[in-house]
Each structure stands twice: as structure tokens, then as C-alpha cells.
C-alpha positions in Angstrom: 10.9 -33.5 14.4 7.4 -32.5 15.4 5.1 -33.5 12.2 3.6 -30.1 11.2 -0.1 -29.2 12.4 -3.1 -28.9 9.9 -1.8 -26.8 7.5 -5.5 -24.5 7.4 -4.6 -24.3 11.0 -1.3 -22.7 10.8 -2.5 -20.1 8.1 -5.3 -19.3 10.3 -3.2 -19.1 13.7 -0.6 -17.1 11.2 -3.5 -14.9 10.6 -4.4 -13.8 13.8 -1.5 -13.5 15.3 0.2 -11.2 13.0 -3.5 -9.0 13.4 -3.2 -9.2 17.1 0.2 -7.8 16.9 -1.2 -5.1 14.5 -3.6 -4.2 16.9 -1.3 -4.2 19.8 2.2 -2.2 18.3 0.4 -0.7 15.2 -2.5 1.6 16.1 -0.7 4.8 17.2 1.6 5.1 14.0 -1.8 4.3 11.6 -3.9 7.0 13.6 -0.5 9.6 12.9 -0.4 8.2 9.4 -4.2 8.7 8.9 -4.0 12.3 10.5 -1.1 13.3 8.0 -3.4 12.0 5.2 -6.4 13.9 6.0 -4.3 17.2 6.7 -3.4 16.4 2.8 -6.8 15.5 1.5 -8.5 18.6 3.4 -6.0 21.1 1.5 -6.9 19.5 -1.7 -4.0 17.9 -2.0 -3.2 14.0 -2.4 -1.8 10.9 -0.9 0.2 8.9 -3.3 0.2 5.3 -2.9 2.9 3.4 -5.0 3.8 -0.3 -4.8 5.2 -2.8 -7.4 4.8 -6.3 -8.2 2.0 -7.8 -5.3 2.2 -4.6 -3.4 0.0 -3.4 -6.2 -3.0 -5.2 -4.5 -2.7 -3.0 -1.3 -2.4 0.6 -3.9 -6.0 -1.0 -5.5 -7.2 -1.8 -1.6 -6.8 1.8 -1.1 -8.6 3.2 -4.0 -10.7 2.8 -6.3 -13.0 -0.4 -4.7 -16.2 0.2 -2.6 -15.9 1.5 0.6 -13.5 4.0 -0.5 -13.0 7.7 -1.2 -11.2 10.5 -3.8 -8.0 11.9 -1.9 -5.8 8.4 -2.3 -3.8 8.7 -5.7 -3.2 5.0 -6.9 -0.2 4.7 -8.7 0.9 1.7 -10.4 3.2 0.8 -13.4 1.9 -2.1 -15.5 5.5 -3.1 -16.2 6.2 -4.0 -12.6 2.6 -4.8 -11.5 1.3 -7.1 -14.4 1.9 -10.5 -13.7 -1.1 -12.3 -15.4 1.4 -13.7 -18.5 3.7 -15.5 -15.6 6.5 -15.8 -19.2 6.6 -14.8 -22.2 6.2 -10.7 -22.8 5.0 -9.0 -20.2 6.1 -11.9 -18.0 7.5 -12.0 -14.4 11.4 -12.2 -15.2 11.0 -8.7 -17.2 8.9 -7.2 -14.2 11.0 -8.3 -11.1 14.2 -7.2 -13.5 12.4 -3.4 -13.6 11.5 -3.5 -10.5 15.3 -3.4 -9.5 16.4 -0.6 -12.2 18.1 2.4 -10.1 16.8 6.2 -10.7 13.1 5.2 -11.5 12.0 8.1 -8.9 12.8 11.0 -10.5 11.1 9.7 -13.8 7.6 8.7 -12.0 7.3 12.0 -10.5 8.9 14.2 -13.6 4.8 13.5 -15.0 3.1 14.8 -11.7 3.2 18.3 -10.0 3.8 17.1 -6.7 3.6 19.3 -3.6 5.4 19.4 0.0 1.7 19.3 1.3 1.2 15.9 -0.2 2.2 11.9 1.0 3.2 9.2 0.2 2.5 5.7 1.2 5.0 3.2 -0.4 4.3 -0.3 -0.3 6.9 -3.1 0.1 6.5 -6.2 2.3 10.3 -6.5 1.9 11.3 -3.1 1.8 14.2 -4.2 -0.6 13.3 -3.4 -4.2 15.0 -0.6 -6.0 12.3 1.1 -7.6 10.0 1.7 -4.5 12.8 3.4 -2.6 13.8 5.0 -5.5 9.8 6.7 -5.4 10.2 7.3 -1.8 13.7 9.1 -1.6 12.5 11.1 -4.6 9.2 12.4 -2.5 11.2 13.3 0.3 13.5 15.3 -1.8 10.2 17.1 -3.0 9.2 18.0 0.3 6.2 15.0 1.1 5.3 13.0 4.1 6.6 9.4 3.3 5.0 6.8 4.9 6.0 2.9 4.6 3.6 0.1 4.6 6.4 -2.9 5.1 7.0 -6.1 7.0 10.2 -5.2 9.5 10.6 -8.8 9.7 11.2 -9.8 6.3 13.1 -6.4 5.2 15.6 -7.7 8.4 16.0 -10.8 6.3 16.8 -9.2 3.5 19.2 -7.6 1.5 18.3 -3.5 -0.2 18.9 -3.7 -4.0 18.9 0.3 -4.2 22.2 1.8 -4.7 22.0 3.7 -1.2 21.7 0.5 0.5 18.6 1.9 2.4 15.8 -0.2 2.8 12.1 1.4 2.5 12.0 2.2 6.1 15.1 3.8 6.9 13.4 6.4 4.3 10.4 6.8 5.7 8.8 9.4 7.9 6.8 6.8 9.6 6.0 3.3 9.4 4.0 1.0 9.2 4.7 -3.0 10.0 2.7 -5.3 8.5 3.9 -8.1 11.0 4.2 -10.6 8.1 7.1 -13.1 8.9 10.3 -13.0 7.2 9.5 -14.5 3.4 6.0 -14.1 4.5 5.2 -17.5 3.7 3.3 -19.3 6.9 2.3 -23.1 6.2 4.7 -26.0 7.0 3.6 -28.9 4.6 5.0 -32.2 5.4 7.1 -33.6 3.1 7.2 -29.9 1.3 11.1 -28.3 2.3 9.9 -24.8 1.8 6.7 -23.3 2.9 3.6 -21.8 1.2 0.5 -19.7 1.6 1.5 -15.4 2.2 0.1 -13.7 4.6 1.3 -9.9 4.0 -1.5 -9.2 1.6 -4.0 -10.2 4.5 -2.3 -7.8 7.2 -1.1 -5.5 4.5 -4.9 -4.6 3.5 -5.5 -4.7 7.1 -3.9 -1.9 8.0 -4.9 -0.3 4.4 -8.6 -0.3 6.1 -8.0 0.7 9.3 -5.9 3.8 7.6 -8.8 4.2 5.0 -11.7 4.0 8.7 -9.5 6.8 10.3 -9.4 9.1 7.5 -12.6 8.7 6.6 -13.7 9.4 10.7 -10.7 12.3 10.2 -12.6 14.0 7.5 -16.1 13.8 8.6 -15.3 15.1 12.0 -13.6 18.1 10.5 -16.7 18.8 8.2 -15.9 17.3 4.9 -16.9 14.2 4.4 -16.0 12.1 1.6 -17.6 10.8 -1.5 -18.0 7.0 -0.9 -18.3 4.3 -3.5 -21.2 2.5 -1.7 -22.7 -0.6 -2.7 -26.9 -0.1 -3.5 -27.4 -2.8 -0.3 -26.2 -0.3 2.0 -27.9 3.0 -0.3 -30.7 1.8 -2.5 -29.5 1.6 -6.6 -30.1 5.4 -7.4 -28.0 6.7 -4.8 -25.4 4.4 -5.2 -25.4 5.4 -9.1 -24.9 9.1 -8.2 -22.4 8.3 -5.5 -20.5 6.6 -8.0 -20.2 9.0 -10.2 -19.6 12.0 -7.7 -16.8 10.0 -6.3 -15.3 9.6 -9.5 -16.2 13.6 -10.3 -14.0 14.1 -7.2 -11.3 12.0 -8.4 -11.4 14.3 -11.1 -11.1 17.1 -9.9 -8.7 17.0 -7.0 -6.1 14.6 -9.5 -6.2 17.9 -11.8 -4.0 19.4 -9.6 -1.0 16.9 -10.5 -1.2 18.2 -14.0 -1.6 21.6 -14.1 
């Protein structure tokens, strides 16, 4: 057997080739993704964006980090997204057990007054987990756009836990494939029999950029352009100090409609 190349090499070659194939297969369902998400944000309504367990790093990619913009609705349970503790309470057995529990849907959006003018992107590199088809069935049953951010490949490899036996993008409106491999993992070492180093949360946040560029370009060109958080390099220190607090005004407002 062929000893296995430098193993910063593969993750690097890993890298770019799942981008490249982002960029060649990928752009036309972001640019339809990012033009249902602005026709959302421009009637004051919201996109959704729910992931468990390491998925929760793409939701955060999204909104609220610099660079971004109000109209993105970050949705997280700590249950299934803190992982810090590894064992013990709060630990990773008790999250990845939740994460599996069937009719979670209907209880996440029981505390929202969601809207058929809404999204939702749901976030799953395997597309498998119960809880994150549960959220997505339950949107479409309210009327929203769902959008998937998966990995095709690794949701072929594996097996739905939710009681339909759908995986994430059989539910979707559209999708989105974060080329990551099947168990995403992408380094060989030698004398190692299973293989290291992810790459989904590289292409997953990706694609969370180019969606967040288009909207952004989406919104401007239709007038209303968004409230940026915007680091004082690119703005000098005042106006990044109001910019961060009109963003976060924004927020504000335009989340007020999930509660009234």
C-alpha cells in the first residue's frame, strides 16, 4: 500500500478541492438561497438558522461576528451545542442523546411566531440527526422556505435517526452541499487506522459567506442596505461603535416580531 502523503498536504489538497467543487456545482443554488433570504429580510421578516452539536459554528458564522448583518436569526440550544465539559453534566453523551430525541420541532417553534414569509437554513453535515429534521419538517408545515446546508456525501453514508426516515435534504426546498467527504474526516496518518482533521466546518462556513456576500449585494442593490458589524480598521473606532450598536438596535427590532 502506497505510504500516505504529508498529512498538511492532504488537508490542504482536501481543502481545495472540496472549494473548487463548491465553486463549480454550488453557486447557482447559493445565489437562489440568498435571493429567498433577502426577499425575507426586505419584508421584515427573518431567516432562521438552526444547527446542533458542531453545526452550531456555521449558525454563529452567520450571525452575530463582524462582517455580518440583523435579518439572520441564530438559533441554538445549549443542550445539543455545548460541548466544552466533553463528560460529566453538560457532557457530549447527554448532547448527542438530545440531539436524536423525536418531536423536538414543534417545541422550538411553539416559542416563536413564525411566518410563511420566513426561512430556514438547517445545518447538518450528515443530514441524519433527529432533532434538525425534526426543526425542518416543522418549518415547512408552517409555511417557510427550508433550505439545507449538508454534505450529500456523508448523509449517503449514513443512516436518518428521525422517525420518518428522511434525511435533512429530502426535506428541504433547496440545498446546499458542502462537498465534505463521507465522515468528513480528510488526513491518512500512517500507522493511525482511522483518519483525522474535518473539513465540513471549512466549506460549511464557505458557503455561509458567500450566502451572507449575496445577501448583503441583494439588499443593497434593492435600496436597503444592512447594518454591518465592522471592525474600526475598515471604519475608524467611532463609527464602528455606532455601527455596533445600530446593528444590534436592528436585531432588536426585527427579532420583535417572533414574539409578538
Amino acid at each position: 500500500m502506497n505510504e500516505p502523503k504529508d498529512v498538511l498536504a492532504q488537508y490542504l489538497a482536501a481543502a481545495r478541492s472540496a472549494i473548487d467543487a463548491i465553486e463549480a456545482t454550488q453557486l447557482d443554488p447559493i445565489r437562489a438561497a440568498a435571493k429567498r433570504f433577502a426577499e425575507s429580510i426586505l419584508a421584515d421578516r427573518l431567516v432562521h438558522v438552526f444547527g446542533t452539536g458542531h453545526s452550531r459554528m456555521a449558525v454563529e458564522e452567520m450571525f452575530p461576528r463582524y462582517g455580518s448583518f440583523p435579518g439572520f436569526h441564530p438559533i441554538v440550544e445549549l443542550s445539543m451545542t455545548f460541548h466544552n465539559p466533553v463528560v460529566g453534566a453538560n457532557g457530549q453523551r447527554q448532547a448527542m442523546f438530545l440531539e436524536n430525541v423525536q418531536g423536538f420541532g414543534p417545541v422550538v417553534w411553539r416559542n416563536f411566531v413564525a411566518d410563511p414569509r420566513d426561512c430556514l437554513l438547517a445545518i447538518s453535515t450528515s443530514g441524519c440527526n433527529a432533532v434538525t429534521i425534526d426543526v425542518a419538517i416543522e418549518a415547512k408545515r408552517l409555511g417557510m422556505t427550508v433550505v439545507a446546508l449538508t454534505s450529500l456525501a456523508h448523509s449517503a453514508a449514513s443512516t436518518s435517526r428521525h422517525e420518518s426516515g428522511k434525511k435533512l435534504h429530502e426535506v428541504a426546498d433547496l440545498v446546499l452541499d458542502q462537498q465534505a467527504p463521507a465522515g468528513d474526516s480528510s488526513v491518512w496518518v500512517a500507522g493511525l487506522d482511522t483518519p483525522v482533521a474535518p473539513i465540513s466546518s471549512v466549506t460549511g462556513c464557505t458557503i455561509i459567506n458567500l450566502v451572507k456576500a449575496e445577501v448583503a449585494r441583494l439588499l443593497t442593490e434593492a435600496g436597503r442596505p444592512p447594518k454591518v458589524l465592522t471592525a474600526a480598521c475598515h471604519v475608524g473606532a467611532e463609527r464602528a461603535r455606532e455601527l455596533f450598536e445600530e446593528t444590534y438596535d436592528d436585531y432588536r427590532r426585527r427579532v420583535g416580531v417572533l414574539y409578538r
